[in-house]
Backbone as CSV, one residue per row, in Angstrom:
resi,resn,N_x,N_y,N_z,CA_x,CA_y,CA_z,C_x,C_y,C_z
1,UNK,0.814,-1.200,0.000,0.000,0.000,0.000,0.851,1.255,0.000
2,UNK,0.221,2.267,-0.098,0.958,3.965,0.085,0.573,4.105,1.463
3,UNK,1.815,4.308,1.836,2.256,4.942,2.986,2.198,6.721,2.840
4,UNK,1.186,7.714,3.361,1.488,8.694,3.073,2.481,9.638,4.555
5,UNK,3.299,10.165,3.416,4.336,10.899,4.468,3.492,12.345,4.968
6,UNK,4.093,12.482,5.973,3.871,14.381,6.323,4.966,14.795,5.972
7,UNK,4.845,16.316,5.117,5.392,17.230,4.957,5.790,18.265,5.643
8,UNK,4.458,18.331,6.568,3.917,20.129,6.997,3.122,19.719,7.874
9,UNK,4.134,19.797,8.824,3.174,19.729,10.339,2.688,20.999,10.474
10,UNK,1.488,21.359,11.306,1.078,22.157,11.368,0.292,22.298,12.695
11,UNK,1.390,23.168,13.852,1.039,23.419,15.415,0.691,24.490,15.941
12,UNK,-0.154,24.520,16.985,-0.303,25.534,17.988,0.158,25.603,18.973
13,UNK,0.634,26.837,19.783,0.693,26.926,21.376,0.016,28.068,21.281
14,UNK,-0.077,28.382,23.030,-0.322,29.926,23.576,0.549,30.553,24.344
15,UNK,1.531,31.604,24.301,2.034,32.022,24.937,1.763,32.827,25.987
16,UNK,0.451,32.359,26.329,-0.319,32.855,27.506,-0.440,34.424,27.938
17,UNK,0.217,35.148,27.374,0.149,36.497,27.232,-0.267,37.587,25.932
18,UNK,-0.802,38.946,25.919,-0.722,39.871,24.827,0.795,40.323,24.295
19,UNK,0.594,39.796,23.193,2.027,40.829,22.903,2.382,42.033,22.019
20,UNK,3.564,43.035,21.946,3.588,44.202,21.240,3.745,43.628,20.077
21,UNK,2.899,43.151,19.204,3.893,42.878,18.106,4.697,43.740,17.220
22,UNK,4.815,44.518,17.475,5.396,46.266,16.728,6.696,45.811,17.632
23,UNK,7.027,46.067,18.687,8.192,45.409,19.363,8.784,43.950,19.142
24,UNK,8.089,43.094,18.823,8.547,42.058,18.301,9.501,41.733,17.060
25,UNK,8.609,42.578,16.470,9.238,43.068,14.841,10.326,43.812,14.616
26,UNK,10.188,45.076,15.229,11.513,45.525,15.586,12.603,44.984,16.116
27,UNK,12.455,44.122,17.212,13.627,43.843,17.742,14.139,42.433,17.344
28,UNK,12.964,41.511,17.049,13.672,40.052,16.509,13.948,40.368,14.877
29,UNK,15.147,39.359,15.092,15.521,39.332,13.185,14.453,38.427,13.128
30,UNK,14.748,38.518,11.530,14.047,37.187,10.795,12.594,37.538,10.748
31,UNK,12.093,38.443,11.706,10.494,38.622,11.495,9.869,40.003,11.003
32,UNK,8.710,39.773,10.363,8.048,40.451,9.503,6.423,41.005,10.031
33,UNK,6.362,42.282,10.129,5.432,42.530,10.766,4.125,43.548,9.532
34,UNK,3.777,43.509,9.102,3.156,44.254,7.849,1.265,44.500,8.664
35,UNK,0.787,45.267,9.717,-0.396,45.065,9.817,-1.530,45.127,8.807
36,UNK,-1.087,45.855,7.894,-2.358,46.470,6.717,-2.289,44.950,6.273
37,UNK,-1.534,44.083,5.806,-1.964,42.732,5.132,-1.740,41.610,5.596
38,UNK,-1.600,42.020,7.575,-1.890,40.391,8.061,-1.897,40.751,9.715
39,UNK,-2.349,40.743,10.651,-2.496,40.593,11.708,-1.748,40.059,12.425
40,UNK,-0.414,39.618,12.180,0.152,38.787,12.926,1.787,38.950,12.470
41,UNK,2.674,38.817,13.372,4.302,38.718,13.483,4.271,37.441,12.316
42,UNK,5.191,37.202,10.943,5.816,36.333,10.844,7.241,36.386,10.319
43,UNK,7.396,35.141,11.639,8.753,35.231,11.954,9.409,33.514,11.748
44,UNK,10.513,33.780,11.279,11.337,32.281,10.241,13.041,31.607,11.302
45,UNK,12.712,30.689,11.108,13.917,30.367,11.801,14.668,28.659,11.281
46,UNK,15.648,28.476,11.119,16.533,27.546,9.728,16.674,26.057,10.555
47,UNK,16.083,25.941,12.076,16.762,24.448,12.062,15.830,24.496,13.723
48,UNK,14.760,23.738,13.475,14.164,23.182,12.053,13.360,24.114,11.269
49,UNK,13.552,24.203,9.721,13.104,25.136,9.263,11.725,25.178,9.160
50,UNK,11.001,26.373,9.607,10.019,26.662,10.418,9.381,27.868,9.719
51,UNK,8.165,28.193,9.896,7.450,29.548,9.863,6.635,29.549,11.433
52,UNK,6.794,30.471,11.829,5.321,30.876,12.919,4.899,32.057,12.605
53,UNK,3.574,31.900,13.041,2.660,33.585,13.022,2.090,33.586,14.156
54,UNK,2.763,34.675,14.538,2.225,34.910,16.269,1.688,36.610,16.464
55,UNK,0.492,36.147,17.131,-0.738,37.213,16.711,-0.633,37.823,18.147
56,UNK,-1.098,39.037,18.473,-1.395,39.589,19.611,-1.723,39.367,20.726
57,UNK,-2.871,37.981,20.328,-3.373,37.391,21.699,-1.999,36.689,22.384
58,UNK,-1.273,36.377,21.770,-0.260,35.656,22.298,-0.187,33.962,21.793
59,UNK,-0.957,33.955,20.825,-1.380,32.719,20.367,-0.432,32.299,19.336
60,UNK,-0.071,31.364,19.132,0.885,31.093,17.955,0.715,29.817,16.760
61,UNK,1.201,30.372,15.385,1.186,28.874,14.620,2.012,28.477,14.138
62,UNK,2.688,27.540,13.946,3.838,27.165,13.596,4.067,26.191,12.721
63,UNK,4.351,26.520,11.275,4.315,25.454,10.207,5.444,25.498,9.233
64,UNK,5.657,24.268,8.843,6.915,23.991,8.126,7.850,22.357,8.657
65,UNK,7.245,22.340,10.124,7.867,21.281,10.865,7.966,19.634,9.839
66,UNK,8.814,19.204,9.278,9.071,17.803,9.157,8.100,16.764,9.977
67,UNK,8.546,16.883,11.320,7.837,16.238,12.655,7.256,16.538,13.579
68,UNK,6.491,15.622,14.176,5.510,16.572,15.901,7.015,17.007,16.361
69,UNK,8.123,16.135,16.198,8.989,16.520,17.343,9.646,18.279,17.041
70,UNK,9.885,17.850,15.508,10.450,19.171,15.097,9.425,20.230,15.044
71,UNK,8.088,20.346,15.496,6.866,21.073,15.541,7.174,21.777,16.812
72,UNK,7.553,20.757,17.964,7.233,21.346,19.392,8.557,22.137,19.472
73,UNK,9.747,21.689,18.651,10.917,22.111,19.197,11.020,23.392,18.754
74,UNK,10.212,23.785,17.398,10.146,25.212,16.927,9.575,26.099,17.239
75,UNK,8.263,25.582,17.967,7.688,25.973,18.993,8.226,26.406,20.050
76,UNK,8.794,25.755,20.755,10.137,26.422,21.696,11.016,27.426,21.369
77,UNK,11.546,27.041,20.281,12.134,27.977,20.089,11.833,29.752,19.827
78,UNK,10.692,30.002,19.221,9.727,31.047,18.972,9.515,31.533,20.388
79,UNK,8.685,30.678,21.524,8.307,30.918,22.479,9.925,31.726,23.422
80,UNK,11.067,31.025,23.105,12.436,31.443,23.889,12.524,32.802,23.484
81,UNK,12.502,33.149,21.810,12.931,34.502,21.064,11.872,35.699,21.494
82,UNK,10.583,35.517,21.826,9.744,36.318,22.355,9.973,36.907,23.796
83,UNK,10.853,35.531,24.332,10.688,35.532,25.826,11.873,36.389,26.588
84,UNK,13.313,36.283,25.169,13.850,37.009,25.081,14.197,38.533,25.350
85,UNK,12.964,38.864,24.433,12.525,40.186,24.060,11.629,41.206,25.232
86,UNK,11.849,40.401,26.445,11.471,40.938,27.772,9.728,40.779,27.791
87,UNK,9.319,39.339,26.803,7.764,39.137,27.604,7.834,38.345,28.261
88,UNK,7.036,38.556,29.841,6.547,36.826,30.604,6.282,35.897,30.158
89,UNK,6.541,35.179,28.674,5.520,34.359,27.477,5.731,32.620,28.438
90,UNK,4.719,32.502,28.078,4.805,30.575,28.635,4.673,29.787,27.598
91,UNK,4.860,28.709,27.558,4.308,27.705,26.967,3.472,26.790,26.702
92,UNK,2.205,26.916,25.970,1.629,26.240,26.662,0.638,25.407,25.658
93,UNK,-0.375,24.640,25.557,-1.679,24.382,24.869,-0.692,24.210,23.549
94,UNK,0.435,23.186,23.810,0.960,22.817,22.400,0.196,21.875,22.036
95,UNK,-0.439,21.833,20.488,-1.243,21.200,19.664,-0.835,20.677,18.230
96,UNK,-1.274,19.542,17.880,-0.853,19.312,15.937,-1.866,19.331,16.055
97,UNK,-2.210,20.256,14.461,-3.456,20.564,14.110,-3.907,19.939,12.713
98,UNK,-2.868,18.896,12.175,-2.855,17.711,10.996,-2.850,16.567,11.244
């Protein structure tokens, strides 16, 4: 039979907080903040290569992952670069949403 592979995991967390995303943008590389044509920070990172879009509520999505594992770990990682950036952010309500 066909075995079908995943490509494109596709996860959630909540970083349990509001965030600036205007400050986000500014201060992390790699991310892109455009409000007139999207509501949300997106921000890229190479290993594992990843997209997230992390919106105001503090909510996040994270796609590109190979694996759940490489899903949660990019997830982490996003959640660290925010946390960085002087927010209280948590981790939390990590989800695959494929």
């Amino acid at each position: 039979g066909i075995r079908p592979i995943l490509q494109n995991i596709v996860a959630t967390c909540n970083l349990g907080i509001a965030l600036d995303l205007k400050t986000i943008a500014m201060h992390a590389r790699n991310a892109e903040y455009n409000p007139k044509r999207f509501s949300a920070v997106i921000m890229r990172i190479r290993d594992p290569k990843t997209t997230a879009l992390i919106f105001k509520s503090g909510k996040m999505v994270v796609t590109g992952a190979k694996s759940e594992e490489q899903a949660r770990q990019a997830a982490r990682k996003f959640a660290r670069i925010v946390q960085k950036l002087d927010f209280p952010a948590r981790f939390t309500d990590f989800k695959i949403q494929n």
